[in-house]
C-alpha angles and dihedrals in degrees: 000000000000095000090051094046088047084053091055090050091050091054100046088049095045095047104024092140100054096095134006126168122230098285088055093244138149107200129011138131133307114282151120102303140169122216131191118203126175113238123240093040117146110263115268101054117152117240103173140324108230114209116223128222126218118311097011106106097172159030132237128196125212140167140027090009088135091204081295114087122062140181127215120219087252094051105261109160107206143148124231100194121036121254143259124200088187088070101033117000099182112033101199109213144186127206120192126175118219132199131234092284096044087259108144109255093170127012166268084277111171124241122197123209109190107186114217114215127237121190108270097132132079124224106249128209109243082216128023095210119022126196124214151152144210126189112233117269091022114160114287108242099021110130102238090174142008130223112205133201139177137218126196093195116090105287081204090074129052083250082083103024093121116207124192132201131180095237089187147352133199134251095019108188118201098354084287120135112222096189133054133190124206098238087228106043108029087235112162115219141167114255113218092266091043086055089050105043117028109114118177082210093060104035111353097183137028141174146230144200117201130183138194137207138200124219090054085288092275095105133095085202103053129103128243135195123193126197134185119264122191119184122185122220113240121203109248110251092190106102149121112280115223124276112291121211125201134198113238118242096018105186089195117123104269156239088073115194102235106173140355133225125203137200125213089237138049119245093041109148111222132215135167114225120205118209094174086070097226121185093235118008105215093215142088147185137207126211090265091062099248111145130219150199107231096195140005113283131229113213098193077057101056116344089193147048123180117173140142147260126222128195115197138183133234089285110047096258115130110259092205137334115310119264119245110236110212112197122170122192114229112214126219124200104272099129134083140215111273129196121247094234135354089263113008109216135228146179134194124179122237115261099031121151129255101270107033129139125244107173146309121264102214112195122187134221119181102212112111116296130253086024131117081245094069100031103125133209124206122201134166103232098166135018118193114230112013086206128161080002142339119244079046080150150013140214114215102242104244094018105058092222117155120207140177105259111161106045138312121286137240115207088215080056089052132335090202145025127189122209127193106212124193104218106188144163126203095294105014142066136197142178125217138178132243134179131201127200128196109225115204100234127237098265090133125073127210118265132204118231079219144000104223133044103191124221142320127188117202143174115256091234089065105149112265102250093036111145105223102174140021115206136178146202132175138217135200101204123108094302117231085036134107088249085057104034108100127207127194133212137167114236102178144019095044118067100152092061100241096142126062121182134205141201125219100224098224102042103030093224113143122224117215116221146174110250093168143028105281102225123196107198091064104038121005096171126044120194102198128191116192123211124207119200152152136261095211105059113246117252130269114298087014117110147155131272151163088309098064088049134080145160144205140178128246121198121196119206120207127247123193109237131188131257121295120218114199092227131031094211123042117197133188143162136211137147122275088246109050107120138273105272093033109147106237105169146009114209114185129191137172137210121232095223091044093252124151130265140222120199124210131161120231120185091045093148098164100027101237100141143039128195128223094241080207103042100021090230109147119214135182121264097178141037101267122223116206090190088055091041118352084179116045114185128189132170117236125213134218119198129179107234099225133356106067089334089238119189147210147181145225131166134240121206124202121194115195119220114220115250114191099252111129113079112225115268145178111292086228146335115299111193132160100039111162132195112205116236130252097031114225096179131006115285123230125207116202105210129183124222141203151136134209093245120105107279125234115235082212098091122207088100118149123035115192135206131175106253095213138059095219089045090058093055092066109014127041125181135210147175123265090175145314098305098029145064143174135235105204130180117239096203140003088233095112142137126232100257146101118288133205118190121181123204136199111224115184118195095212087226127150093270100023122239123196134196136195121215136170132220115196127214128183138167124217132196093229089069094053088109096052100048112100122182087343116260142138124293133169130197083224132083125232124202085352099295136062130270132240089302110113084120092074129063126212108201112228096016140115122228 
């Protein structure tokens, strides 16, 4: 009995962690209790050891013990086989405690076993080889077949998380994988490239091998199982269908089904999109992809449609890219021919020879072009007069030229002739005007009243759009008509351009104008020779001579004028501390008659520059001061020296670069400051800080320090921002007095400039009864409201 209960004790000891209920403990007494075991552990394994109460002597086991779990008599819970979750994952017990006689004492009380899994079971391929297949630029993504494995081990736990991964696939062009699997479903995709580049014609089938493995594939230890996918390779049926015509004007029952689109998939949700923009798109399309016209069509309307087809999935997301809809409009022949114009115009000239054109009758028809529908025949049905015969002209048949058949014509004859022309296609007719009007030729030439104008002297500040001279010429041809119209030009004596000339359209005189400023220092005599023309060219053996032609001399007078600058605004830069005699700009003029000129400088309020009279430089004659003018302007005068001593003006501008030459100061005078005595709590000055120069916009600026020893043992001073600092108390151990306290203050310029300044505090018995809890307070006001001094009150004044 000793060596057996030395054995138990062996085995609780040795496997004490095999089992525990939900307290973590290892013996109690008997009640409902819940156990979790590992499977797979060697038998003997102690579960518990039950303490029984008086009179109980003993223990009994009942339930799901599968021939595995025992009790000892002294309660001792243990298994004998080791245990396998795959075959019962939760053992339901009972424990009950007898006395001496078998009689029950405790119990049933249940006992639950849960068995925790460990991984002894590989994950297993429903299938070992699977078949599929994909159609070619199918959306990347979409799932087109599923692998499948099992796991006996709890999916709860990372023993039967399953993980699967595409190993190889063959072919495998350019290194590039075509299919992709989602690692938790099994689900078989196209990649992007896969959507792009599988071609049944290049490579119509391909396979795969896909593993899986168990412990969420992150672990050295888990199993794995593999299986053979082929997929074929399936041509892609979603494309865009051939062109479709359609007759105009159907009078069929509509809507007419007129092409059809097709998914590579079942369950796909159609839709056309228009991107005309079309206020009604005459066009439909059914959830089996047929198409339909909605309406007749009008092709002299709209030829032409052109819209898209749009596959979707269940969820409204684009399966592919949409599909482009063609439609052409045929045309049938329900138009006819229409006239150019209510009453077409012509003109031939008198004289003309038998078989001249004189022009081309162009009818429309608004049937489709280069069709039987819109082929157009032209035919001379009436002429008005027939006079001095009739057949006087013809019309080529498909050209619509019309052309002078019978003799030439005289306008004194007849100024004007009218046709009547039938213009037709193959089912329609239609009759259409034309007039024809006899032109007298150029057979005249312009001639001058008179070939010289004489001479005219002007100033050479004559107003631009002055009219100087009025000239004429006549013209016997038919008046109001290109063979009588004159127009003038001038053909020596003004190369420049300076003179324009018009012409007064009902009496043909030429008026003679100033286009542009007459100058006399580059031409004081012009020797001008007029031309008169035509616009319609003279006929053949008829030209112009001495008599179209005339002249006439203009003299420019000088005016003195006064000196030119060649800008009107000078502009320079230098630094505020170059020295007295620096160069700082250069102004030029020049006079128009080549005189002389004297500089001088007006405007010169602070006397900071002088001009050479002779060069126009400009030097300093002062120290210059940004922070008192950082842009110093001056006039500058031009005279003539000599003549009428005529003057202008032009401006320089000077703009003054900072230099770093004002030390930092106090932004104004604090006084009465006062410090209330005694302190309860350190006291706290708001300053504000500045200097003249030109300010950064790159903060930080000023930069502070305590100038004395003795200073930085009770006071001590920082920056708020770049135009502010604190003085601050280090203590509340002061004496009533009157304090000093000097502070450094560094610009932080190039170089750097530094500035000592003081702030005074004092304390005086007549403000004992307005100091609170003592702290600092000050009459002024800083940033427009007080400062941390409420504690503190100033008599007679507001707040």
């Amino acid at each position: 009995m000793m060596r057996a209960q030395l054995h138990c004790l062996c085995l609780l000891t040795l496997y004490l962690t095999a089992g525990y209920g939900q307290e973590r403990k290892f013996s109690g007494p008997l009640k409902p209790m819940t156990f979790s075991i590992f499977e797979g552990q060697e038998p003997s394994q102690v579960i518990f050891q039950f303490k029984a109460n008086p009179p109980a002597v003993t223990f009994k086991l009942t339930g799901e013990t599968d021939g595995i779990f025992q009790i000892q008599p002294d309660g001792l819970l243990y298994h004998n086989k080791a245990l396998d979750r795959e075959t019962r994952a939760v053992h339901k017990l009972q424990v009950s405690t007898l006395d001496a006689y078998g009689a029950t004492v405790e119990g049933p009380v249940p006992i639950t076993i849960e068995v925790k899994d460990i991984n002894d079971n590989r994950p297993t391929f429903l299938q070992p080889n699977y078949e599929g297949s994909v159609r070619q630029n199918s959306r990347p993504g979409k799932p087109f077949m599923y692998v499948n494995a099992t796991d006996l081990d709890d999916p709860a736990t990372p023993n039967g998380q399953l993980i699967y991964e595409i190993i190889i696939q063959l072919p495998k062009i350019n290194d590039v994988m075509y299919f992709q699997i989602n690692n938790k479903t099994g689900a078989i995709s196209l990649t992007l490239e896969g959507s792009r580049e599988l071609d049944p014609i290049k490579n119509p089938s391909y396979r795969l091998v896909v593993s899986v493995k168990d412990m969420g594939g992150q672990n050295d230890h888990s199993f794995s199982d593999s299986t053979s996918v082929n997929i074929m390779v399936k041509e892609n049926i979603w494309k865009a269908p051939e062109p479709v015509e359609i007759v105009e004007n159907s009078t069929d029952p509509h809507p007419i089904k007129i092409t059809q689109v097709q998914w590579n998939e079942p369950g796909a949700q159609y839709s056309l999109v228009d991107k005309e923009k079309l206020s009604t798109l005459p066009f439909s399309i059914d959830q089996e992809g047929g198409i339909y016209v909605t309406q007749p069509l009008d092709r002299e309307e709209k030829d032409s449609y052109v819209f898209y087809a749009v596959a979707k999935d269940e969820i409204g997301k684009p399966l592919a890219f949409p599909l482009q809809i063609r439609v052409k409009v045929k045309d049938i022949n329900d138009n006819p021919p229409t006239c150019p114009s209510a009453v077409t115009v012509f003109e031939v000239q008198e004289n003309e020879d038998i078989g001249s054109n004189i022009g081309t009758f162009i009818g429309h028809d608004m049937d489709e072009e280069n069709t039987a529908n819109s082929v157009l025949v032209y035919k001379i049905v009436d002429q008005i007069p027939k006079l001095p015969k009739e057949g006087l002209f013809l019309v080529q048949t498909y050209s619509g030229v019309v052309q002078l058949a019978g003799q030439s014509l005289k306008k004194q004859d007849t100024p004007q002739y009218n046709l009547t022309i039938e213009v037709s296609d193959k089912d329609f007719k239609t009759l259409c005007h034309v007039e024809i009007n006899v032109i007298d030729i150029n057979d005249q030439i312009p001639i001058f009243e008179k070939s010289d104008y004489g001479n005219l002297t002007l100033a050479e500040d004559t107003a631009v759009g002055s009219t100087i001279l009025t000239i004429q010429a006549t013209d016997t041809d038919e008046p109001f008509t290109g063979s009588s119209k004159i127009l003038y030009r001038i053909i020596q004596g003004d190369s420049e351009g300076r003179l324009g000339i018009d012409t007064d359209p009902h009496t043909n005189a030429g008026y003679v104008i100033i286009k542009k400023p007459l100058d006399f220092e580059t031409v004081a005599v012009h020797n001008i020779v007029f031309q008169a023309e035509n616009p319609e060219p003279l006929v053949s053996g008829v030209n112009y001579n001495t008599s179209s032609s005339a002249k006439f001399k203009l003299i420019v007078t000088d005016v003195n004028e006064a000196p030119q600058f060649s800008q009107r605004i000078y502009q320079e830069k230098i630094r505020e501390d170059v020295a007295v005699g620096t160069k700082v700009g250069n102004v030029t003029a020049k006079d128009p008659e080549n005189l002389d000129i004297s500089y001088s400088l007006r405007d010169n309020t602070r006397g900071w520059l002088k001009i050479d009279p002779v060069t126009g430089e400009i030097f300093t004659t002062a120290p210059l001061d940004r922070e008192a003018e950082s842009l110093y302007r001056v006039q500058v005068m031009a005279t003539e020296v000599g003549g009428s001593s005529q003057s202008s003006i032009a401006s320089f501008h000077l703009t003054l670069l900072d230099v770093n030459d004002n030390p930092p100061r106090l932004a104004k005078e604090y006084t009465g400051l006062f410090l209330c005595h005694p302190l309860h709590q350190e006291g706290t000055l708001i300053f504000e800080v500045t200097d003249d120069d030109q300010w950064s916009l790159s903060s930080p600026r000023f930069s502070y320090s305590l100038v004395s020893e003795s200073s930085r043992n009770d006071w001590e001073v920082s920056r708020v921002n770049g135009t502010h600092a604190k003085l601050s108390t280090k203590h509340t151990n002061f004496e009533e007095g009157l304090y000093s306290v000097p502070i450094r203050i560094n610009d932080g310029g190039r170089p750097p400039l530094e500035g000592v300044v003081s702030l005074p505090a004092s304390r005086s018995p007549g403000w004992d009864a307005h100091c609170g809890h003592g702290s600092w307070y000050t009459p002024d006001h800083i940033f427009g409201y007080w400062y941390n001094f409420s504690s503190c009150v100033y008599p007679n004044k507001e707040e």
